[in-house]
DOMAR-911890 format. One line per field, with one value per residue (C-alpha): x, y negated, z negated; residue number from 1. Coordinates in steps of 0.1 Angstrom, whole numbers, plus 2048, in hexadecimal, padded with zeros to 3 digits. Last residue first. Layout:
<nodes>
c1: [X,...]
c2: [Y,...]
c3: [Z,...]
resi: [NUM,...]
</nodes>
This chain:
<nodes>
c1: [86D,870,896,8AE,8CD,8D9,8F3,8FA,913,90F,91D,924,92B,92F,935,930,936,91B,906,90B,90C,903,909,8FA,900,8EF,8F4,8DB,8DA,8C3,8D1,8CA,8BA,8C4,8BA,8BA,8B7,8C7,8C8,8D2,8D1,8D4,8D8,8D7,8DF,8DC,8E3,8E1,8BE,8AF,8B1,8AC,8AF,8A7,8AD,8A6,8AF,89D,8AC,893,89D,88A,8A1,89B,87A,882,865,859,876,878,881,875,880,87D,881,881,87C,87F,87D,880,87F,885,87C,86E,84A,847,852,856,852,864,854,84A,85A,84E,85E,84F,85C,851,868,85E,879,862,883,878,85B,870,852,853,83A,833,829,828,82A,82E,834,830,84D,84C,82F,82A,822,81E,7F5,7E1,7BF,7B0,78F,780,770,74C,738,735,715,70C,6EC,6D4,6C9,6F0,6F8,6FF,6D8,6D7,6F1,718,720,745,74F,75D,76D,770,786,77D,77E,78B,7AA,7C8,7E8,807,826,83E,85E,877,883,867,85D,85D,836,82B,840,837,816,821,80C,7EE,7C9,7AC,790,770,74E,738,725,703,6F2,710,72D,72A,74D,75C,77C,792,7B6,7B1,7B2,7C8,7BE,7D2,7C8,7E2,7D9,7DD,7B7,7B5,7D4,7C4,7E2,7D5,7E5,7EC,7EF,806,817,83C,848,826,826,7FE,7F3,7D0,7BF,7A3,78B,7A0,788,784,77C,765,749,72D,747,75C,765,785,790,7B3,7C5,7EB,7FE,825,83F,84A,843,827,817,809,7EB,7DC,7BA,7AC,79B,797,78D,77E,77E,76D,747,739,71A,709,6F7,6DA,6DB,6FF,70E,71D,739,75C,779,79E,7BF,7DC,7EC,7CE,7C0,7DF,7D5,7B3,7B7,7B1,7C6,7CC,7D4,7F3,7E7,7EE,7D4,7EC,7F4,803,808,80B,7F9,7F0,7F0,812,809,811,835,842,829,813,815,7F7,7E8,7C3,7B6,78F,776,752,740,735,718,717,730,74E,755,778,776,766,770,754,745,73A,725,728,715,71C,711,71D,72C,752,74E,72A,718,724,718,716,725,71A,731,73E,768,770,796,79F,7BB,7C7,7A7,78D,769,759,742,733,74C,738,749,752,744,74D,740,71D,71C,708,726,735,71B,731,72E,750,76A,785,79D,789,765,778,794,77B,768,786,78F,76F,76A,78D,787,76C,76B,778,764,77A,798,7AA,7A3,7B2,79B,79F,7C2,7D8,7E3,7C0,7A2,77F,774,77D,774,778,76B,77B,778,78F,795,79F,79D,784,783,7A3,7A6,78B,7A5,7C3,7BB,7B8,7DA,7E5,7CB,7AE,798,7A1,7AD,7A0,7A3,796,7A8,79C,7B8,7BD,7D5,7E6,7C6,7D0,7F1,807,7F1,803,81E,836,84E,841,853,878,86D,864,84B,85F,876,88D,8AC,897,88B,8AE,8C1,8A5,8AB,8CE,8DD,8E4,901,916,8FC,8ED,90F,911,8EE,8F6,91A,907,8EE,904,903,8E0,8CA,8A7,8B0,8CB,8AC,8B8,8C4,8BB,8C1,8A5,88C,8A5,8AC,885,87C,899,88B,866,870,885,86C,84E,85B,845,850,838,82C,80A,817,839,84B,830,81C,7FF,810,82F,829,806,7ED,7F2,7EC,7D9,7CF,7CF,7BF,7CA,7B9,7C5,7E7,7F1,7F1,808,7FC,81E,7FE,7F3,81A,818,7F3,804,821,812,7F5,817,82E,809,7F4,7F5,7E4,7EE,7D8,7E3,7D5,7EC,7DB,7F9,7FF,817,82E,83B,81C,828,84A,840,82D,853,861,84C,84C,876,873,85D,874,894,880,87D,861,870,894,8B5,8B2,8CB,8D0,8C1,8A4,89B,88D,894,8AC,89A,872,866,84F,82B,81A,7F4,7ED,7C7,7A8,795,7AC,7C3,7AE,7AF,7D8,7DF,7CD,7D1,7EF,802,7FA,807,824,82D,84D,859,864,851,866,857,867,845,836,80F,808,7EC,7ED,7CF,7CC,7DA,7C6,7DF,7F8,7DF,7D6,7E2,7D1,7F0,7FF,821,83D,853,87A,88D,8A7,8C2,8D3,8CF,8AF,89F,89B,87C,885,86B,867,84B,838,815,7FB,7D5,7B6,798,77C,767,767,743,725]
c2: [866,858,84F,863,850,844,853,840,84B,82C,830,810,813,7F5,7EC,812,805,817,7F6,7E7,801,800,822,824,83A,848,85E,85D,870,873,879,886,8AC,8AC,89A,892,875,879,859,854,834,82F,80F,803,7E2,7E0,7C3,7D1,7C3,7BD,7D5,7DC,7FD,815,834,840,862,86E,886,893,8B0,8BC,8E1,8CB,8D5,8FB,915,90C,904,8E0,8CF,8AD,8A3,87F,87B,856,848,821,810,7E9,7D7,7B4,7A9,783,780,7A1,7B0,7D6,7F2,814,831,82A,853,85F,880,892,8B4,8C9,8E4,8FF,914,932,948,96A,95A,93B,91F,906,8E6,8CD,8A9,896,870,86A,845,842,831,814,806,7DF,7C1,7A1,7A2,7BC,7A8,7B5,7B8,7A0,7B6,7C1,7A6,7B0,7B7,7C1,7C5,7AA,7B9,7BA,7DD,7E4,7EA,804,817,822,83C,839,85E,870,88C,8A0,8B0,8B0,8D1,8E2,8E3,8E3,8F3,8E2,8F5,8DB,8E9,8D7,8B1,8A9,8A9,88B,880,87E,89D,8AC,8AD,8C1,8C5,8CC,8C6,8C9,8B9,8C3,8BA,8D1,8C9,8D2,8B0,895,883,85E,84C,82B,82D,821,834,84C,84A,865,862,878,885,89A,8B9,8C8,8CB,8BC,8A8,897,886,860,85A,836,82C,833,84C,84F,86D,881,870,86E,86D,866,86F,864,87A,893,8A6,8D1,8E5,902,904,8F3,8D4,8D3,8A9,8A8,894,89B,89B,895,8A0,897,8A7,89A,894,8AE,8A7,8C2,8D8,8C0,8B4,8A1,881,880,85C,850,82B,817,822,841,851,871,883,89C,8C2,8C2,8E5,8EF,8D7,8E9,8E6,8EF,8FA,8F4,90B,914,8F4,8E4,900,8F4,8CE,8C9,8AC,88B,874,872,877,857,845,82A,845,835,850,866,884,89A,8B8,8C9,8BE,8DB,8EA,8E7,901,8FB,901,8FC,915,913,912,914,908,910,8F9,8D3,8C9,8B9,8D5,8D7,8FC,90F,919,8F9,8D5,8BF,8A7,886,86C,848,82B,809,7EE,7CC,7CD,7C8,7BD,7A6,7A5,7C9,7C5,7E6,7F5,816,835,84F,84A,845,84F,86B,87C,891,89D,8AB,8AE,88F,881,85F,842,823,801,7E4,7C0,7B4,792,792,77B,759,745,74E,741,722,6FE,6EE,6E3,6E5,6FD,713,716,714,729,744,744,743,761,776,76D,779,79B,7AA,7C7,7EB,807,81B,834,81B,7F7,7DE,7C5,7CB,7C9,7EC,802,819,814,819,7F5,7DF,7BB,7A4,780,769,746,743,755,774,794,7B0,7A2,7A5,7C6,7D5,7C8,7D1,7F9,7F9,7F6,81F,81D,837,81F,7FD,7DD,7BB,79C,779,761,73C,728,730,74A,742,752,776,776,794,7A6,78C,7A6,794,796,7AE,7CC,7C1,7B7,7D7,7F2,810,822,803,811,824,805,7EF,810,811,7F4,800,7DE,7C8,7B7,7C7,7CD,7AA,799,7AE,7A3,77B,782,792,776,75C,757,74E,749,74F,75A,771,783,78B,7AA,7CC,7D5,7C5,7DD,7FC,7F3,7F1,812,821,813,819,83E,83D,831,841,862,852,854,85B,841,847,83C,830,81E,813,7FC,7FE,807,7F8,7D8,7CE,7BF,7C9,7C4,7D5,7B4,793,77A,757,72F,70E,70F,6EA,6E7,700,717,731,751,746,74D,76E,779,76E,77D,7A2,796,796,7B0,7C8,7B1,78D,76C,74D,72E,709,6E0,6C9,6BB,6CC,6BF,6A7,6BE,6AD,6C3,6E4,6DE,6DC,6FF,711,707,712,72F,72E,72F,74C,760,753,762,784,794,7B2,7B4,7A3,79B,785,763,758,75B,76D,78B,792,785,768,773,76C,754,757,737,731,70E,709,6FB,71A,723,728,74A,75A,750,75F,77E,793,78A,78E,7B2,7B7,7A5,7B2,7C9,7B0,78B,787,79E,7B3,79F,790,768,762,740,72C,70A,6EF,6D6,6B9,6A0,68E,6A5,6C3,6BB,6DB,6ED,703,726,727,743,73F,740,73A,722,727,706,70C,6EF,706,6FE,70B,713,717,730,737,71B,71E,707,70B,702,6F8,70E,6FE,704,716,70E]
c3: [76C,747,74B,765,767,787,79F,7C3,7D9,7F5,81A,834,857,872,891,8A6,8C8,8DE,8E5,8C2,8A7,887,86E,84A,82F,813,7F4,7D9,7BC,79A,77B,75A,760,786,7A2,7C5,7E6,803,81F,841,852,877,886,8AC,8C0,8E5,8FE,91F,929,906,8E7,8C8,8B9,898,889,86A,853,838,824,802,7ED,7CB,7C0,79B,799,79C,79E,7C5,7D0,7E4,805,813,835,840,862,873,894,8A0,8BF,8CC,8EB,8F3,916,909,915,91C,8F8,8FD,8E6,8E2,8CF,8AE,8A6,883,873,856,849,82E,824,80D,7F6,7EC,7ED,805,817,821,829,843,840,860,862,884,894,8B3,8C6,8E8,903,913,904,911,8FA,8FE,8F7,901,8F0,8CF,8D8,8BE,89D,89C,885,85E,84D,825,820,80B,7E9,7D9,7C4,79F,79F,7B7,7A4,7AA,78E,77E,77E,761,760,73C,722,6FE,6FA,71D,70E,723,71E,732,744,754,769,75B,765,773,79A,7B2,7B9,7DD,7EA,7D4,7BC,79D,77B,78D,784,7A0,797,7AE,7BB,7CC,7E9,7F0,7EA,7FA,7E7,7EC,7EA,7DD,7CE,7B3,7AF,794,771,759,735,720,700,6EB,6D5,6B8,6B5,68F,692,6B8,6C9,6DE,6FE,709,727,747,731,739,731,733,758,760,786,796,7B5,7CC,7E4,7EF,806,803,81B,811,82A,80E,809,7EB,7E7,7D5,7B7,7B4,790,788,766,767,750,731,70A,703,6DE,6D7,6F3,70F,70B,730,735,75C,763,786,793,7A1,7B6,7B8,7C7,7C3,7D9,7CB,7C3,7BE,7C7,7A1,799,79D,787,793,785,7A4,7BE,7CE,7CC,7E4,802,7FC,803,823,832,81E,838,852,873,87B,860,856,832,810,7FA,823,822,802,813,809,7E7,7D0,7D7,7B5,7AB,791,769,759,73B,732,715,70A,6F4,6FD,712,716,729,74A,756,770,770,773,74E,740,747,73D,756,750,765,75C,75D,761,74A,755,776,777,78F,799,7B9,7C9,7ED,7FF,821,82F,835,84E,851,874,880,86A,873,855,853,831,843,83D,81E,820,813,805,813,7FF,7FB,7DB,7CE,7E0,7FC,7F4,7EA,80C,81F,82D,825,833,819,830,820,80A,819,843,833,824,845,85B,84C,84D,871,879,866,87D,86D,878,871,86F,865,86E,86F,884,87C,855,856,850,83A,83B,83F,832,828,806,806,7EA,7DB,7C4,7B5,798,779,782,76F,775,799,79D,78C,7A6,7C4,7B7,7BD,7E0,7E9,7F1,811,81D,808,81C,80A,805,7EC,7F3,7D9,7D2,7C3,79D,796,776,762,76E,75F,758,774,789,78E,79E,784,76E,77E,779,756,74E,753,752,76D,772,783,7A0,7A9,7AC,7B9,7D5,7EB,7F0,7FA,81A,816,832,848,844,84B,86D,879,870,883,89E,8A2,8A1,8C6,8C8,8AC,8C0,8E1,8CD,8BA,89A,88F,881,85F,84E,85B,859,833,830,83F,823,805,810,811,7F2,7DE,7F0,7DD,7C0,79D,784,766,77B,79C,7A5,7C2,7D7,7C9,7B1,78A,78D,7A4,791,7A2,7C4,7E8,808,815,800,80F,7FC,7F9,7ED,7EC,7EC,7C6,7C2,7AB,7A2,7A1,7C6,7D2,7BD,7CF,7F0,7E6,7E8,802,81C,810,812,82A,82C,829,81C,819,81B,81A,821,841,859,87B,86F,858,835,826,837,82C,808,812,81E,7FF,7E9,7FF,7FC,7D5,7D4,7EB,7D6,7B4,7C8,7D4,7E1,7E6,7EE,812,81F,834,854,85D,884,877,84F,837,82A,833,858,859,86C,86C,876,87B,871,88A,894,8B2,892,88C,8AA,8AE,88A,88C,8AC,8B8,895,893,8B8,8B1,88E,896,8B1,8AC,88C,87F,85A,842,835,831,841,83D,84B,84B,848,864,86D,88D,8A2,8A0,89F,8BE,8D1,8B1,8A3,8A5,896,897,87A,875,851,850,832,82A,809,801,81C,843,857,875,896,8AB,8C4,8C2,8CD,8D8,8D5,8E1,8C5,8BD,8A3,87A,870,864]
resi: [665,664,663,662,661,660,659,658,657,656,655,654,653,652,651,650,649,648,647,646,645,644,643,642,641,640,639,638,637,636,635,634,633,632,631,630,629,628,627,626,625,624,623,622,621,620,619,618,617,616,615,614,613,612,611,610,609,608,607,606,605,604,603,602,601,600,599,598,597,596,595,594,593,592,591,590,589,588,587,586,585,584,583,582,581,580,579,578,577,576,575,574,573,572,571,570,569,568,567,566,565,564,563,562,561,560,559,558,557,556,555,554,553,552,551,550,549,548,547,546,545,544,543,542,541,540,539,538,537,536,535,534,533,532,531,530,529,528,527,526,525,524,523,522,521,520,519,518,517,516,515,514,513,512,511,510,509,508,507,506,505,504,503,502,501,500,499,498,497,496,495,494,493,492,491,490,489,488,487,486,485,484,483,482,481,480,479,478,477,476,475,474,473,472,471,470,469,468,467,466,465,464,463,462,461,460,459,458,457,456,455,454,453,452,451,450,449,448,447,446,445,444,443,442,441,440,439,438,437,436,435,434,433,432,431,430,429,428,427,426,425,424,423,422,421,420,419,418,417,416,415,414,413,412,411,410,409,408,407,406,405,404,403,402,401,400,399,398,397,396,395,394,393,392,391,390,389,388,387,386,385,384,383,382,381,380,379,378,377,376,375,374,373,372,371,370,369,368,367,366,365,364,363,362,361,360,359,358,357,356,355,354,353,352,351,350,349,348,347,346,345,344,343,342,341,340,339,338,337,336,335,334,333,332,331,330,329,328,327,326,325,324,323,322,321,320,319,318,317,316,315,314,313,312,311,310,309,308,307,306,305,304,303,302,301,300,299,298,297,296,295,294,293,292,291,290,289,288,287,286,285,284,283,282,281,280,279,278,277,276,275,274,273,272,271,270,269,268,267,266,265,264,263,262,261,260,259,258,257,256,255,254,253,252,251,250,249,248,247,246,245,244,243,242,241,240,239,238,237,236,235,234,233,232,231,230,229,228,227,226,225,224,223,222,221,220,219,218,217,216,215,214,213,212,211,210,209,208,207,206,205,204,203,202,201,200,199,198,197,196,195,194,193,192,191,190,189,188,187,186,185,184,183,182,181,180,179,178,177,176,175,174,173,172,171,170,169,168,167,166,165,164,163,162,161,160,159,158,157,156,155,154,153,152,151,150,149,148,147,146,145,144,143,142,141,140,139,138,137,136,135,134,133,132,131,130,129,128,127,126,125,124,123,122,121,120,119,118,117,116,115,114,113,112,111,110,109,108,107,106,105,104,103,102,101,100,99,98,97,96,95,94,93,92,91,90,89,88,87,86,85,84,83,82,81,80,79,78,77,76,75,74,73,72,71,70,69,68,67,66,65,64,63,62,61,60,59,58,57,56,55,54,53,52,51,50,49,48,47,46,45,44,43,42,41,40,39,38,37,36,35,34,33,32,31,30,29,28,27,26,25,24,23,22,21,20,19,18,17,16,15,14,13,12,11,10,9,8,7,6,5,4,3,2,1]
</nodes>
């Protein structure tokens, strides 16, 4: 049974006042007779411009699934859009307190029953998870898409104990986000004055993250890893395999409490029904299900689908562009399942082995300049996925399975348990498990980082062997590798541009005593009898939106022959985007340009410079932000400015010389 199709209103922009003063705007789809007749809300609460950048993504969720019976809001976050006020940073305390605020306005509403879910994707299933975690009694329900459980460990600013370039990168696209104004239709007049007061408060996102490089207090908040049991309303989790937020969903359903179910497909950052690489699901169904169970107490089948339904990668040749990803889904009924088995294979002198073998050391020290195919840490599948790996395994120490005589099939997540000579106190270890077809390509299949200066768990030192042992798991996957291929571990002790470089160049000894992969086994009986279905997503309609100009997107390395240094260079152009049913038009382009030597880990360089516009008729606002980031033995640096102009009037300019100490990273 399912909730019937109603006809819908919309309002385009509606305030939402805070106990400040501060109004925050949403866009609300709602039953025409909801007036008469509430019904449950739907929230979905990120900085990301309902106005514009989030349009087309808005279009093809929210109105689909309110013609089920739900309002369907889409608020812009303080700071961001058409709100007012400023930005401070991530999932702060205010953000909490102006949802809370934002759901006791729901219940005073008319059209609302009192009953509420949130929904979102990345910003969006981030404080959905934190919002469920405060337990308001209203909230009833949460998708969470492409999130995380913990914010130091699964998001985007470090991995492993290791800092992630993404730092800067996400630092920078969100300081041209929140840099661009509000809509005059919507705030009128003040609009410059609110765009000029951002610019001049608006902060270096990244002197906050860079500052805390250990798990502290800055990281716990909003982690709801700290407290599983405080999430109690019912939590549907999903994510897509070529993504960087797949990991929280197997640790939510190690830990939670409360009803809970998951979904993990092929993609990449996006939602399910947009999915790329594909097959795309038809995610509207799935959500009005899990609201129609959650919100309106209707009998649905979801207590009949297995807990975890996730999709079972085939083997490809490796691509950067990937836009279908061969596979079958499965039904996992029960995760953590109760006795899975494992698969190990001992590290011998460039062998992966069942059985152990002789004794042997083997001296690491790679090239700065390993990683060049690595793709994006957190790709959208535009030509920016892991590409073929051999170039990387040249550079690194790697173990090869013999051809396997049957497939084998994985499912969580992968450990490589490896011996390293003393007591080594800094450097970075990272591991790649690849996919070795019969032709010689090779396909990253997952990957996992260990900072030595920063352990991400505990090590344990061996008297007798002298040695240290380092667990290093990789991010979860699911993935069959097929009869004639070979499966390899590839072990580095660089990986740039995704990981920034040591201190000194790191030089490691391993010993292949004691050191092993293993691979968590998927079984017949770990799996549900009845197959796992999903419907064909809606045709996402054209919407309001007309492409003026095409977006590009490319990734190129130069190499000097006489010094080593390497240059890899990524630029990104959205092209320029028109709103029909309002004229406004915006563009952005970016270049980030990462530079390194291949001996010298402090010789690590990134630039990145952004640009981006609004406009409508004559009216034309632009930023350009431009941003260096390096390091030496104590300190890293940042220097950055930013330029706004309005028309060809340059308004504004701003410049930060940033130098923070250097801690475990």
């Amino acid at each position: 049974m399912q909730s019937r199709l109603v006809e819908i209103d919309e309002i385009e922009n509606a305030f939402i006042p805070m106990r400040d003063g501060v109004l925050l705007a949403a866009r609300i789809w709602l039953p025409a007779d909801a007036g008469s007749r509430p019904v449950p809300a739907i929230v979905e609460y990120i900085p990301y411009r309902k106005r514009d950048e989030t349009v087309e993504r808005d279009e093809s969720l929210h109105p689909s699934v309110a013609r089920h019976g739900y309002a369907c809001l889409r608020i812009d976050l303080r700071g961001s859009g058409d709100s007012e006020g400023v930005l401070a940073d991530e999932y702060t305390s205010q953000e909490h307190e102006d949802c809370l605020e934002i759901l006791a306005w729901l219940g005073r509403q008319a059209w609302c029953d009192g009953n509420v879910g949130m929904i979102g994707i990345s910003w969006g299933g981030f404080n959905a998870l934190q919002m469920a975690a405060t337990a308001p009694d209203c909230l009833k329900a949460v998708i969470a898409v492409a999130a995380t459980h913990n914010r130091f460990t699964d998001d985007i600013h470090f991995m492993g104990g290791a800092l992630l370039t993404n730092n800067l990168t996400w630092s920078q696209k969100l300081m041209a986000d929140v840099g661009r104004p509000p809509d005059p239709l919507m705030v009128g007049d003040r609009w410059r004055q609110m765009w000029l007061d951002r610019l001049n408060r608006e902060r270096l996102f990244i002197e906050p993250w860079l500052e805390h490089q250990r798990y502290d207090e800055f990281w716990r908040h909003g982690s709801v890893c700290e407290d599983y049991a405080s999430i109690r309303c019912a939590v549907l989790a999903v994510a897509g395999w070529g993504d960087s937020y797949s990991n929280f969903v197997p640790q939510l359903l190690s830990h939670l409490e409360c009803p809970n179910k998951a979904i993990v497909g092929p993609w990449a950052h996006h939602y399910p029904h947009l999915g790329r690489p594909g097959p795309a699901i038809d995610f509207v169904q799935e959500c009005v299900r899990w609201w129609d169970h959650w919100l309106k107490g209707i009998e649905t089948d979801l207590a009949a689908e297995p807990t975890w339904r996730v999709y079972l990668q085939r083997g490809v040749p490796a691509s950067p562009s990937h836009t279908y990803r061969e596979g079958r889904w499965i039904g996992i009924d029960r995760w953590p399942p109760a006795n899975q088995q494992t698969t190990d294979f001992h590290l011998d002198d460039g062998r992966l082995n069942v059985q152990p073998g002789a004794q042997k050391s083997i001296s690491l020290s790679s090239p700065q300049t390993l990683g060049a195919m690595s793709g994006e840490w957190c790709p959208y599948a535009i030509d920016d996925q892991p590409a073929d790996q051999t170039a990387d395994d040249r550079m690194a120490v790697c173990f090869d399975t013999e051809a396997l005589v049957e497939p084998l099939e994985i499912l969580g997540a992968a450990v490589a348990t490896l011996s390293v000579a003393g007591r080594p106190t800094g450097g970075i270890v990272v591991v790649r498990l690849e996919d070795v077809s019969p032709e010689g390509p090779s396909t990253r299949v997952s990957y996992g980082v260990f900072n030595l200066a920063n352990p991400p768990c505990p090590t344990a030192f061996d008297e007798a062997a002298g040695a240290t042992r380092i667990d290093i798991v990789l991010n979860d996957t699911a993935y069959a590798f097929a009869a004639g291929h070979r499966i390899r571990l590839a072990v580095s002790t660089a990986y740039w541009p995704t990981i920034w470089p040591s201190r000194e160049t790191p030089r490691i000894v391993l010993s292949t005593s004691g050191s092993l992969l293993r691979l968590p086994m998927l079984s017949p009986s770990m799996q549900a009898a009845s197959p796992v279905v999903f419907g064909q997503p809606e045709t996402v309609p054209d919407g309001s939106t007309e492409i003026l100009a095409a977006g590009t997107y490319r990734r190129s390395v130069t190499r000097d022959l006489i010094s080593g240094k390497e240059i890899l260079t990524v630029s990104g152009d959205s092209g320029i985007r028109r709103y029909k049913p309002h004229g406004l038009e915006i563009g952005s382009n970016f270049q980030e340009t990462y530079s390194i030597w291949p001996d010298d880990p402090l010789s690590a360089s990134l630039e990145i410079v952004w640009n981006s516009s609004v406009k409508r008729d004559e009216w034309l606002t632009r930023t350009r932000i431009t941003t260096t980031m390096k390091a030496t033995v104590d300190d890293f640096l940042i220097l950055a400015d930013l330029v706004a102009f309005e028309g060809e009037e340059e308004v504004l300019t701003r410049n930060w010389s940033t130098k923070i100490r250097r801690d475990t990273v």
